[in-house]
Phi, psi and omega in degrees: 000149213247164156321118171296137178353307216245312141301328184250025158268316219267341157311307177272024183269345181307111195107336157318139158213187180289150187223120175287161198086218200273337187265149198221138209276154192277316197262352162310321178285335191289320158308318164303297196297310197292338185267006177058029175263162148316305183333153173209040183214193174224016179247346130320103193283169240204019159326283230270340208269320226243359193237323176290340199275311177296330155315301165327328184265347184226032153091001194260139155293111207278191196248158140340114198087358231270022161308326192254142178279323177315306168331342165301316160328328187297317192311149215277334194281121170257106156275169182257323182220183197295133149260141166314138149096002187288128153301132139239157186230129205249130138301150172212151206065261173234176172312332202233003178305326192090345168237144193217169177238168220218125126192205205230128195308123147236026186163209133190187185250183201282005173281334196101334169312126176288122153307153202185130185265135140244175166266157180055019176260109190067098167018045199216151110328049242225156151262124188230141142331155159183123195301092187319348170306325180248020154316130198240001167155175246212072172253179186253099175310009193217206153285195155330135168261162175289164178306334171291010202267327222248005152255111207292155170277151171242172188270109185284142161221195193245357191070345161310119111348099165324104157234014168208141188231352186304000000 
């Protein structure tokens, strides 16, 4: 089964980073913009910019908010568990700081970490481990995804685990 539309824009974004100084990476502002946030840099981070901006480019409308990765939750489709192309959203610092990263589901490793294509994990466009533990829920940008959605590949990793994305 191929990428939904909007996973595989977000494939071609792998390798986009941050541009040190006073200069700013073009699709980070281009994210930002599609997403109607105020930003004009890239060192805001830019988790919700880089997961709203490829929706934006594949016709899906981004959620209210959708700067902060907890707004992604707003989306209306709730899973109970990881889909290939399913948002998720992660707490970051503790469950209840109110802050978190974004990004989109492809997998996991040979460990159980969901692979996560996101923006802004190490100043990048990147696939990173991430510990399920700091899941904070699991949505779908459309409808219901198929069932073949919910058998994750699995994924080589270094096994680092992600924990601060700020």
């Amino acid at each position: 089964m191929s990428d939904p539309a909007w996973l595989a824009n977000a494939r071609k974004y792998l390798g986009q980073r941050e541009v040190r100084g006073p200069q700013h990476n073009p699709h980070v502002l281009k994210w930002w913009k599609n997403m109607g946030a105020p930003f004009k840099d890239d060192e805001t981070p830019w988790c919700g910019a880089f997961v709203g901006g490829v929706l934006v480019e594949t016709g899906i409308r981004p959620v209210a908010g959708g700067a902060s990765a907890q707004a992604w939750l707003k989306l209306p489709v709730k899973l109970d568990k990881p889909a290939v192309g399913a948002v998720v959203v992660f707490w970051r610092g503790s469950p209840s700081s109110g802050l978190g990263h974004v990004g989109f589901v492809v997998g996991k490793d040979q460990a159980g970490h969901i692979m996560v294509l996101g923006g802004n994990q190490g100043d990048t466009v990147s696939i990173k481990p991430f510990s399920t533990d700091r899941v904070k829920g699991y949505r779908w940008p459309g409808v219901y995804p198929y069932s073949e959605r919910f058998n994750l590949p699995v994924i080589s990793s270094d096994g680092r685990v992600s924990t601060n994305e700020a």
